[in-house]
N, C-alpha and C positions, 0 to 999 in steps of 0.2 A: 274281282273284276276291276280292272282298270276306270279309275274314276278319272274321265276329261273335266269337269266343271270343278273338281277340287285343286285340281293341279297334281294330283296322287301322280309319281311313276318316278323317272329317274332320278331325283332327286328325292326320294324316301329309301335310296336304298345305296350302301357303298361305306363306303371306311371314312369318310365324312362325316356320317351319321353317330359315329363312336361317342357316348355320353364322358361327360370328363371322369376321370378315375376308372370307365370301364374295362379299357384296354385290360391293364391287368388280370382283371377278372376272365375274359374271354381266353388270357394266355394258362391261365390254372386249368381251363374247361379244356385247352386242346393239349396241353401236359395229360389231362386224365383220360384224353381220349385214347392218347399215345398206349395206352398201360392196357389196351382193351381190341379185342376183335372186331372185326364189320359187325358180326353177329351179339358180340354182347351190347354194343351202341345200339343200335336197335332205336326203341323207342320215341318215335317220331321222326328219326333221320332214314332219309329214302331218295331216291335218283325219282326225280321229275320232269315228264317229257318236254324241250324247250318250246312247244308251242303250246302249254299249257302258263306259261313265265307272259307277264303283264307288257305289252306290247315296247314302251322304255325298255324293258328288259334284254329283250328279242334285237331291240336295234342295237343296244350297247354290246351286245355280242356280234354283231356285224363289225360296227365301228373297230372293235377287237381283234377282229378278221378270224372269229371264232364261231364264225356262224356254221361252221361244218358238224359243230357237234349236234346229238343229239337228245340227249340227256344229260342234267347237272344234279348233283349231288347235295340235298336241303340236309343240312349236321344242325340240327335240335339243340340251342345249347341251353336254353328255358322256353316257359312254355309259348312265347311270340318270336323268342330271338332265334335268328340263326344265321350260320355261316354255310354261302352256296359257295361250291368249285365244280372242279371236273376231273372225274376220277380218273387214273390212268393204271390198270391193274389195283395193288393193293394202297395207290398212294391221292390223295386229296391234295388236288394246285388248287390251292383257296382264292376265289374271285372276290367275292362283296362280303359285308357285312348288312342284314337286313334286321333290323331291331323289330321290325312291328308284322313281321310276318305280311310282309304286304306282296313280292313277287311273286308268289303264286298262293293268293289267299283261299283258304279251305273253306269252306262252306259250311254255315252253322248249322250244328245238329239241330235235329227236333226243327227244320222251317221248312 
């Protein structure tokens, strides 16, 4: 959920956010993605409805003038990071970079 009183939203998430030295790291994950299926990535990467994306989210895709989509694409690349886009057949246009799993945060097991 979108936290108003922490200040959580557009700015917890974007290519900003890239820890120093991580880029690298993120470029080996999408080299490895390259070598693999929709299907064998799998594991935690899945198209998420855009009205389920934390309300920042939702406007930065207006501002984008991409607000006609309807689903974006969360690519897993550890267990809080990931890289959302939008899919266009078999190809991923990469939008943000979201380190802390915060756009569309999952809900803890077991509460």
């Amino acid at each position: 959920m979108y936290d108003r009183s922490s200040g959580e939203g557009r700015e917890s998430f974007g290519w900003h956010e890239i820890a120093r030295g991580k880029l690298s790291g993120i470029r080996k994950s999408l080299q490895n993605f390259e070598t693999m299926t929709w299907g064998e990535i799998g594991n935690g990467s899945h198209c998420v409805s855009v009205d389920q994306l934390i309300p920042p989210a939702r406007k930065r895709l207006e501002e984008l003038k991409l607000d006609d989509v309807d689903h974006l694409f969360s690519l897993r690349v550890t267990g809080k990071e990931r890289i959302w886009g939008i899919m266009d057949g078999a190809i991923l246009n990469i939008l943000w970079w979201d380190p802390r799993h915060k756009l569309c945060p999952a809900p803890k097991k077991h509460t």
